[in-house]
C-alpha positions as CSV (number, residue, x, y, z in Angstrom):
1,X,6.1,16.3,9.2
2,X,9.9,16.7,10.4
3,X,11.0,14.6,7.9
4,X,8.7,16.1,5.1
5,X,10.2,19.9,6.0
6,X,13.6,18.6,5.8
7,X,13.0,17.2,2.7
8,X,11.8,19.7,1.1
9,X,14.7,22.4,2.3
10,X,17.2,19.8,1.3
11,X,15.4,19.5,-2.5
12,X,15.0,23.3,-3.0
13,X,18.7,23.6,-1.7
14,X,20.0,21.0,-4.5
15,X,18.0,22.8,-7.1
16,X,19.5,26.0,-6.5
17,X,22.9,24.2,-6.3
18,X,22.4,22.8,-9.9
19,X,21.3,25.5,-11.3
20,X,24.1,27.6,-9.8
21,X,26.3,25.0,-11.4
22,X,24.6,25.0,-14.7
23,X,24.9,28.9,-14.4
24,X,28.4,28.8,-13.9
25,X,29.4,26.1,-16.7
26,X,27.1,28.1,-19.0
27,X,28.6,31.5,-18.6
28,X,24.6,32.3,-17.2
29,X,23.0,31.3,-20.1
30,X,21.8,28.6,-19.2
31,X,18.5,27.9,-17.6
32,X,17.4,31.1,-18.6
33,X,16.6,33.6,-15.6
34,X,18.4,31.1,-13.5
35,X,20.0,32.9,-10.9
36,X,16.5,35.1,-10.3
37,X,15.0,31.6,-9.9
38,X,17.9,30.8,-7.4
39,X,17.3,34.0,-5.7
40,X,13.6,33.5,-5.3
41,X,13.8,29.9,-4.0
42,X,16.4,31.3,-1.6
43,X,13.9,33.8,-0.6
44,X,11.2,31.1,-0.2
45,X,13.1,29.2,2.1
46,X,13.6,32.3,4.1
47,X,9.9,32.8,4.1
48,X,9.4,29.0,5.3
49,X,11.4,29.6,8.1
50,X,10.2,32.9,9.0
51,X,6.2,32.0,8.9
52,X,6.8,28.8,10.7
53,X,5.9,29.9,14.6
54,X,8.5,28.6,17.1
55,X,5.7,26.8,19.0
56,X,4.7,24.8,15.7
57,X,8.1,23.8,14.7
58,X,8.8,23.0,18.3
59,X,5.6,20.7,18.6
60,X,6.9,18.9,15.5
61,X,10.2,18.5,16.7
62,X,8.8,17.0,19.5
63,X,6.5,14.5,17.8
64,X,9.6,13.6,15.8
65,X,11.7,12.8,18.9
66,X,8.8,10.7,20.3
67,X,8.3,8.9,17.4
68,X,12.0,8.1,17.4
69,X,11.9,6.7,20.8
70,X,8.8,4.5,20.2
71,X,10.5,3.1,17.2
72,X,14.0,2.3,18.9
73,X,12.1,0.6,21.4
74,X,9.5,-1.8,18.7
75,X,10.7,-5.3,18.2
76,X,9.5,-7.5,15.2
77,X,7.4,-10.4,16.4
78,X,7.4,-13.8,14.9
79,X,3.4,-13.5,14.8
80,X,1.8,-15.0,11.5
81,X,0.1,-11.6,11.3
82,X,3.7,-9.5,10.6
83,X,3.6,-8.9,7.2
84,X,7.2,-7.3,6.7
85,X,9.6,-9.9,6.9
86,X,10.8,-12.5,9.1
């Protein structure tokens, strides 16, 4: 979930930043209504962060940081049953 959140501020943040840019190269002509659509992404983000309760993103954070640790610690095995690489 961490990751998925991330992913999805960082995407809506690189469409605004292209369409800024195609804005800007385009004298605003260019998508049409662009910087409203800028503006309301913007606003959605805002809203993401705002509805998200501190104990939720918390909990994820957590599960993130857990997972990390499990994952540093997992070594491949040599066993015929590992099926992603050798």
């Amino acid at each position: 979930m961490h990751d998925a959140l991330s992913d999805v501020s960082e995407t809506l943040l690189a469409v605004c930043d292209e369409v800024t840019r195609l804005q800007h190269d385009t004298e605003g002509h260019y998508p049409p209504s662009g910087e409203a659509f800028v503006r309301n992404i913007r606003a959605l983000l805002g809203l993401l962060a705002d509805v998200m309760p501190a104990a939720f993103k918390q909990a994820v954070d957590d599960e993130q940081t857990l997972y990390d640790l499990e994952e540093a610690r997992w070594e491949p095995t040599a066993s015929p049953n590992y099926q992603w690489g050798a």
